[in-house]
N, C-alpha and C positions, 0 to 999 in steps of 0.2 A: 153354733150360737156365738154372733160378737156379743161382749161387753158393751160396750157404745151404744147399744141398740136400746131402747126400754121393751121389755117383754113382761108378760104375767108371769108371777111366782104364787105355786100355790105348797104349803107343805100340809101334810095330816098325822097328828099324831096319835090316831086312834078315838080321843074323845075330841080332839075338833079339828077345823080347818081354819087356815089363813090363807085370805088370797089377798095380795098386792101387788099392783102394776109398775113397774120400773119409772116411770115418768116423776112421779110423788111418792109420797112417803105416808100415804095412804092405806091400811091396813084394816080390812072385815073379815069379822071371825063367825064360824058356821057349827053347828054342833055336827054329831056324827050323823044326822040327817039330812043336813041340809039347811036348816034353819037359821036362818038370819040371828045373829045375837047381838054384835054390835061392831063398833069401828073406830076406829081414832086416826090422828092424822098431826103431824110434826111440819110444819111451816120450817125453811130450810133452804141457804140458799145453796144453786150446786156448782159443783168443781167443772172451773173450765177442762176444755178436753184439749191438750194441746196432740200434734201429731206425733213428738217422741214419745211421751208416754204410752199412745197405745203399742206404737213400736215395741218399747220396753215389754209391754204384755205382750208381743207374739215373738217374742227375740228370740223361740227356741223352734218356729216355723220356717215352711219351705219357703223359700224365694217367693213364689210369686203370689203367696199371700204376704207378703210384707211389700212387693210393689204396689196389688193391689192398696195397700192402706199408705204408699209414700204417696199416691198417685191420684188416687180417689177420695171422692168426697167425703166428711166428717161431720158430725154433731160440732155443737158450738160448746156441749157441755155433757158430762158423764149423766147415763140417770143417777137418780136419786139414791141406792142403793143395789147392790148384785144381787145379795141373797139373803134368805129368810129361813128360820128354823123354828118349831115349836117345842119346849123339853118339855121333861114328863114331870113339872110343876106350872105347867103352861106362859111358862114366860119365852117373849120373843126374842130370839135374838135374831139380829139384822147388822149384814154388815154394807158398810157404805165406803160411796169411792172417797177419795183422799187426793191433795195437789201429788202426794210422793207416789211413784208407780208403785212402788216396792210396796206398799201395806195398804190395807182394809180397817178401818176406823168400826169396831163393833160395838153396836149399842145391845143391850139386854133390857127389856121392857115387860112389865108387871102386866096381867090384865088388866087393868084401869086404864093402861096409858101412861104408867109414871115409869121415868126411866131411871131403875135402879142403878147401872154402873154401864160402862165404858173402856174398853181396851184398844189398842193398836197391835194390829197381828199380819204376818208377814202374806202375802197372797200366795205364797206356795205351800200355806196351810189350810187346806179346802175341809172347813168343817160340815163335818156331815150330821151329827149326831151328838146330843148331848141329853146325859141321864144322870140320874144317881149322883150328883158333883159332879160328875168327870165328863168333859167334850171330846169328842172322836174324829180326829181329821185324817185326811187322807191330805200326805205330801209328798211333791215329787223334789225329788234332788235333780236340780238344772243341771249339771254334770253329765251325771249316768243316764238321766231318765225314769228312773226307779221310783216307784211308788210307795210307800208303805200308811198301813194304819198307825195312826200315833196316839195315846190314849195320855191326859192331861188333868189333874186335878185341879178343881177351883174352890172357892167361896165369896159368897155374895155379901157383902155386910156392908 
């Protein structure tokens, strides 16, 4: 999967679903049926896509995927966001692209649509999971390569 690309994101947390399309910032929510519940949507303009940045994002790939992308054609612009999570109080979090390569600008968003808070977090923080206060990402150290689970406490206020 490139980045650059808009694709569907869908996550489940048991009691619903969310599915939104990388293009927009468009979001419909499903109970554990199936069933349509509802949707909201963020008007937002998006981050040009220059070519070093995406560099940046595969600086730790083979050669001839990074000619590939010195070489080959581009979007004029990231989508709209990468990735989408539901916690187990159903709020969204969604993180979105940024001019800096280096960070993911995440929003956390209420069922209604209102967006409670906002962070800047580094992109070799791949959250997976978030419960109980605490969000679970899995990061790799550019160095060695190494992965690890990272477990992180928050609050919402």
């Amino acid at each position: 999967r490139v980045p650059f690309i808009p694709r569907a994101h869908i996550h489940n947390n048991g009691e619903q679903m969310v599915y939104g399309w990388g293009e927009n910032m468009l979001f419909k929510f499903y109970d554990d049926k199936g069933n349509y519940q509802r949707a909201f949507y963020f008007s937002l303009p998006k981050v040009d896509l220059e070519r070093k940045d995406v560099l940046v994002y595969y600086e730790e790939s083979i050669e001839p995927i990074k000619n590939g992308i010195r070489n080959g054609e581009l979007p004029e612009v990231w989508p709209a966001f990468k990735s989408l999570i539901i916690d187990d109080e159903n709020r969204l979090w969604v993180s979105r692209f940024v001019a800096d390569p280096e960070v993911y600008d995440w929003w956390v968003i209420d069922e209604t649509g209102e967006l409670l808070a906002t962070f800047t977090w580094f992109r070799n923080r791949d959250l997976k999971q978030v419960s109980h206060d605490f969000a679970y990402a899995l990061e790799t150290n550019y160095e060695t390569g190494l992965q690890s689970v990272v477990r992180y406490g928050f609050d919402i206020d």
